[in-house]
C-alpha positions as CSV (number, residue, x, y, z in Angstrom):
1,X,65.2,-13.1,-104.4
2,X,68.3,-11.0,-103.5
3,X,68.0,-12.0,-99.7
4,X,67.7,-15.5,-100.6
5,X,71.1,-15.6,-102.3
6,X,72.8,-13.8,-99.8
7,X,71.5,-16.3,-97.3
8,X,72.7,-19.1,-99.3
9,X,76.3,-17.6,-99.6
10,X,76.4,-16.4,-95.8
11,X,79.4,-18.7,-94.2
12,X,78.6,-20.8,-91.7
13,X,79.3,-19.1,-88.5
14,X,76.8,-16.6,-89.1
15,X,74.2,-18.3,-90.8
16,X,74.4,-21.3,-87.9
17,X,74.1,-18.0,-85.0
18,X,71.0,-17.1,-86.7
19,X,69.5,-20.5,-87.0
20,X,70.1,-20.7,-83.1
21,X,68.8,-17.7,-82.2
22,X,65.7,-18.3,-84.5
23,X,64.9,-22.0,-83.1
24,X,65.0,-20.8,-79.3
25,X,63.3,-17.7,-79.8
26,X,60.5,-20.0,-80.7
27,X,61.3,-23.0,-78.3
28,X,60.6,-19.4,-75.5
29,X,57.6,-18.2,-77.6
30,X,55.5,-21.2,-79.2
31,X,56.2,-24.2,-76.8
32,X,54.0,-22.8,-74.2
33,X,54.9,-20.5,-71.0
34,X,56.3,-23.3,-68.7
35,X,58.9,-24.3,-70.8
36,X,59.7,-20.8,-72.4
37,X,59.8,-19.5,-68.7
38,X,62.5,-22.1,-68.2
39,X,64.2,-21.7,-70.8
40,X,64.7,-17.5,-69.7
41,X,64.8,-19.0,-66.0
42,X,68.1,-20.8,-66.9
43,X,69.5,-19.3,-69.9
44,X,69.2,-15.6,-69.4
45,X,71.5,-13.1,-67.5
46,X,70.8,-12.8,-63.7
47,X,72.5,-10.8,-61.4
48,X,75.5,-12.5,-60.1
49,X,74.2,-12.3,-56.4
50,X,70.3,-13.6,-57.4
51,X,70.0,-17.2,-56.5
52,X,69.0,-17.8,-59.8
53,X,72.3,-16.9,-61.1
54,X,74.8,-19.7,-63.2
55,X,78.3,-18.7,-64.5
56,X,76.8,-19.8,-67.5
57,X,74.7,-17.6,-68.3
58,X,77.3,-14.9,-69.1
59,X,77.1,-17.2,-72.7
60,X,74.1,-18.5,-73.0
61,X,72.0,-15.1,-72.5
62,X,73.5,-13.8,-75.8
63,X,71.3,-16.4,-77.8
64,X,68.0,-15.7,-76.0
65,X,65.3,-12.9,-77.6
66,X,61.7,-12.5,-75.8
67,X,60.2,-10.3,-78.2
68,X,60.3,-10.6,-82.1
69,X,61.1,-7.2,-82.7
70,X,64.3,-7.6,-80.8
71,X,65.4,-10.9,-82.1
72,X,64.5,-9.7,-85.7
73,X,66.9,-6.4,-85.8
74,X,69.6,-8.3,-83.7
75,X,69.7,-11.1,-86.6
76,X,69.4,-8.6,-89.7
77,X,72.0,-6.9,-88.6
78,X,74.3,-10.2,-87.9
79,X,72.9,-11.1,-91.4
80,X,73.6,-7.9,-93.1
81,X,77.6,-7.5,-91.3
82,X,78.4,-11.0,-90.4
83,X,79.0,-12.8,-93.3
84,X,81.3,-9.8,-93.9
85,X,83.4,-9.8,-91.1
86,X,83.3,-14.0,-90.8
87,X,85.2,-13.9,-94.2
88,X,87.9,-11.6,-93.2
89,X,88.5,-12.8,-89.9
90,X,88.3,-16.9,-90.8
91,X,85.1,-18.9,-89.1
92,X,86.8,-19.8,-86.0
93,X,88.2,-16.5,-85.3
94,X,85.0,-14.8,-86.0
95,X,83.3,-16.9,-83.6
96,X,85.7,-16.5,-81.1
97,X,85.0,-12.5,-81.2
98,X,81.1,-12.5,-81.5
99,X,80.9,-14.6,-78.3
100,X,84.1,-12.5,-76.5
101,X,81.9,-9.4,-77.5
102,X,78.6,-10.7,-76.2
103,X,80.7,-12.1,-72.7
104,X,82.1,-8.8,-72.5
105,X,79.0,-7.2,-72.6
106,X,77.9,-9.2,-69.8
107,X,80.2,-8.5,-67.6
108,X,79.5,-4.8,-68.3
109,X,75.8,-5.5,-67.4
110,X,76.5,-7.3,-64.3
111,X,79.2,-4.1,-63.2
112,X,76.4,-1.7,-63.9
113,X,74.2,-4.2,-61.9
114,X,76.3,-4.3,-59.1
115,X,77.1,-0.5,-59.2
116,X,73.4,0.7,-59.3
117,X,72.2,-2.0,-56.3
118,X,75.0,-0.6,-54.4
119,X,73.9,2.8,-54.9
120,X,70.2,2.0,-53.7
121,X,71.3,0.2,-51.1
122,X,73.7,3.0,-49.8
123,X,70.5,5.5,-50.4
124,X,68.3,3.1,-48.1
125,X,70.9,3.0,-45.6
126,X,71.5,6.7,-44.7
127,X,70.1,6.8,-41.4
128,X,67.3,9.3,-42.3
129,X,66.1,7.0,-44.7
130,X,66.1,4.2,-41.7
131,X,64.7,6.0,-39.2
132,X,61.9,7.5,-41.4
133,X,61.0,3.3,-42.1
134,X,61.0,3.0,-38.4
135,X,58.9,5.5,-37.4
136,X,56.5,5.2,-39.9
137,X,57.3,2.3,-42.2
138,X,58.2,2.1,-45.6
139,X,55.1,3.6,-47.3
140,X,54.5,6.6,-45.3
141,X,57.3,8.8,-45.8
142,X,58.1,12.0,-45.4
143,X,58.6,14.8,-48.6
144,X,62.2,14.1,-48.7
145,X,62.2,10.6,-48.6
146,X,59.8,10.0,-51.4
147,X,62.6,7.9,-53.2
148,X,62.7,5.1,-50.8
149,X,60.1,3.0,-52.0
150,X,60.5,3.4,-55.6
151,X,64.6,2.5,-54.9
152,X,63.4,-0.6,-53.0
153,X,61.6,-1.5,-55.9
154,X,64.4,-0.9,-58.0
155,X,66.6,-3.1,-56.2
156,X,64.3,-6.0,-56.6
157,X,64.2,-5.5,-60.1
158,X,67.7,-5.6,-60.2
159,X,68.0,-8.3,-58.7
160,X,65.1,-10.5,-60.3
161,X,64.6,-9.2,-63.9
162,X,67.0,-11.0,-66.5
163,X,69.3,-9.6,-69.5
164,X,69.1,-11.2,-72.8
165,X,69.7,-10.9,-76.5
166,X,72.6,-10.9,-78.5
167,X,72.9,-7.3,-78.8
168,X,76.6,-6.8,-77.0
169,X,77.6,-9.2,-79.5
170,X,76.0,-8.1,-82.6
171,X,77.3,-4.7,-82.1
172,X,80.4,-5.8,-81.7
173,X,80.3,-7.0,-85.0
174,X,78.9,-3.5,-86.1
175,X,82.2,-2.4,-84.5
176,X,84.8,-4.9,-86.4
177,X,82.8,-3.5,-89.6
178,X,83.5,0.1,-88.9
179,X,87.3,-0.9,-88.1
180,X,88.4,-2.9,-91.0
181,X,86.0,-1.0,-93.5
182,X,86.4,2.5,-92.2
183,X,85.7,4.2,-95.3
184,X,82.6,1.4,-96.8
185,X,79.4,3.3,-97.6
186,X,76.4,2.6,-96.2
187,X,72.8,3.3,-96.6
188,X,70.7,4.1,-93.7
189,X,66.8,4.5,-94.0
190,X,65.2,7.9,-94.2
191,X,68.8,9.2,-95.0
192,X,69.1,9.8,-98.2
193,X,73.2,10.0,-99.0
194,X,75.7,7.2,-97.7
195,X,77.4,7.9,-94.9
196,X,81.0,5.8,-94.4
197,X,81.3,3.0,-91.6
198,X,82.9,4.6,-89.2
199,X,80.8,7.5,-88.7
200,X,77.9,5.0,-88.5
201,X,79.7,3.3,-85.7
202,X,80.9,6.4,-83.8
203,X,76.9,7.6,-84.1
204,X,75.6,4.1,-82.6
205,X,78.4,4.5,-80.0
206,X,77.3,7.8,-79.6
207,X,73.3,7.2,-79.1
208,X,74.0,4.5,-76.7
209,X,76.0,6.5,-74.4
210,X,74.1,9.4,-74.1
211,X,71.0,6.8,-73.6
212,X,72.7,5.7,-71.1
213,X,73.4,8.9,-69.2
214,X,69.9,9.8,-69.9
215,X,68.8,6.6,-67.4
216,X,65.2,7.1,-68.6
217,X,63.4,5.1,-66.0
218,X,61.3,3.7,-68.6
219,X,64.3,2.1,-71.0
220,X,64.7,-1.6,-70.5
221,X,67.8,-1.8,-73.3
222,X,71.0,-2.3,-71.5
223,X,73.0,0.1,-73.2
224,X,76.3,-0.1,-71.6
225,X,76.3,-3.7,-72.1
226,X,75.8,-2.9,-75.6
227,X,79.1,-0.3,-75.5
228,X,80.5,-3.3,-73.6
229,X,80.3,-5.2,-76.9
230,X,82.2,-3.0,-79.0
231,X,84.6,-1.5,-76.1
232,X,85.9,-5.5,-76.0
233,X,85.5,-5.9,-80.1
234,X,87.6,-3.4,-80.2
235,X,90.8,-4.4,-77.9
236,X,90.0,-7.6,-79.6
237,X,90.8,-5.9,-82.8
238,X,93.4,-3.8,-81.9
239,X,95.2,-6.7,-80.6
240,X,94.9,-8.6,-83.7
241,X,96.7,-5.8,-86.0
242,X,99.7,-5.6,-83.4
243,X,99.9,-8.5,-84.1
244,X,99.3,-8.4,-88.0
245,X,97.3,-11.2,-88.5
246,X,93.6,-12.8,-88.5
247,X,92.6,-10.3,-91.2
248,X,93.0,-8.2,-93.9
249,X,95.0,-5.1,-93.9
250,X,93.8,-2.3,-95.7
């Protein structure tokens, strides 16, 4: 009953993202896998050097979620902040920083993209890793150059695997909460006291960096893309209260 009335009193901004996001997370996942795999084909983020790649992608990624898990935290938490920050910052302001957040967060992606395939690549050039393929081909190698295939393979994937989601976005909104409501309490499950805004903001910032240096080989979350989001929320913001305008003071 509670949610319901929230929804009906989110603006429009935010209540129209989540629509979208909704309606082609099930065009991908209920009209059958030739036209979902189309729709990822097109829409989601490809590495700027795949043939598959369009510049407009950088956009359109950030409304595209495979799984329902993903698209159900990415949209409770626009639901939860969004309304929020859509208010202070005006509808057309606000949607001008959720989708600066999100294309900043793809151009993070496709950096870290281009930095990690150039660091294979340089790996699979030395020329003890080419002589080794050479001599004996790439899947016989010797003890040291056990990496090869496994960096070959990561190239590929690289190159071939898409980004999507609106996560760089909605944690740039995440971000624009913490900075104009430093001090606003909030709840967080299985912890028991509030805890204010901003240290819930630095903490996310926190556990996605340290993910990230951690380069688990089995993580698939782009988290420097996701830092990307709230690294460009934030100049966004800080440019705004030079400024002095597009929000409230506080």
């Amino acid at each position: 009953m509670k949610l319901g009335f929230i929804w009906r009193q989110l603006p429009p901004v935010t209540k129209n993202l989540i629509i979208i996001n909704a309606l082609l997370w099930a065009a991908i996942n209920l009209l059958g896998n030739r036209f979902g795999d189309m729709i990822v084909q097109y829409g989601a983020l490809h590495y700027f050097a795949a043939n598959n790649f369009l510049p407009s992608q950088l956009f359109t990624y950030m409304f595209l979620h495979e799984g329902f898990t993903h698209l159900f935290f990415n949209m409770f938490a626009l639901f939860m902040f969004g309304g929020v920050i859509e208010r202070t910052l005006g509808s057309g302001r606000f949607l001008f920083y959720y989708v600066s957040c999100g294309l900043g967060a793809a151009l993070i992606q496709e950096g870290v993209f281009a930095m990690m395939i150039n660091h294979y690549e340089t790996l699979l050039a030395s020329p003890m890793a080419m002589q080794e393929i050479i001599e004996n081909g790439a899947v016989h190698l010797s003890q040291h150059l056990v990496y090869t295939m496994p960096e070959m393979a990561k190239i590929q994937m690289l190159i071939n695997v898409p980004t999507l989601g609106a996560s760089g976005a909605v944690y740039g909104i995440l971000l624009a909460f913490g900075f104009l409501y430093p001090r606003q309490p909030i709840y967080l499950m299985f912890i028991p006291v509030p805890i204010q805004a901003r240290w819930v903001v630095l903490g996310y910032g926190a556990i996605e960096l340290l993910q990230a240096i951690n380069n688990n080989p089995s993580d698939n979350v782009a988290h420097l893309a996701h830092l990307g989001g709230m690294i460009f929320g934030l100049l966004i913001l800080f440019y705004w209260r030079r400024k002095n305008r597009g929000y409230h003071q506080y």
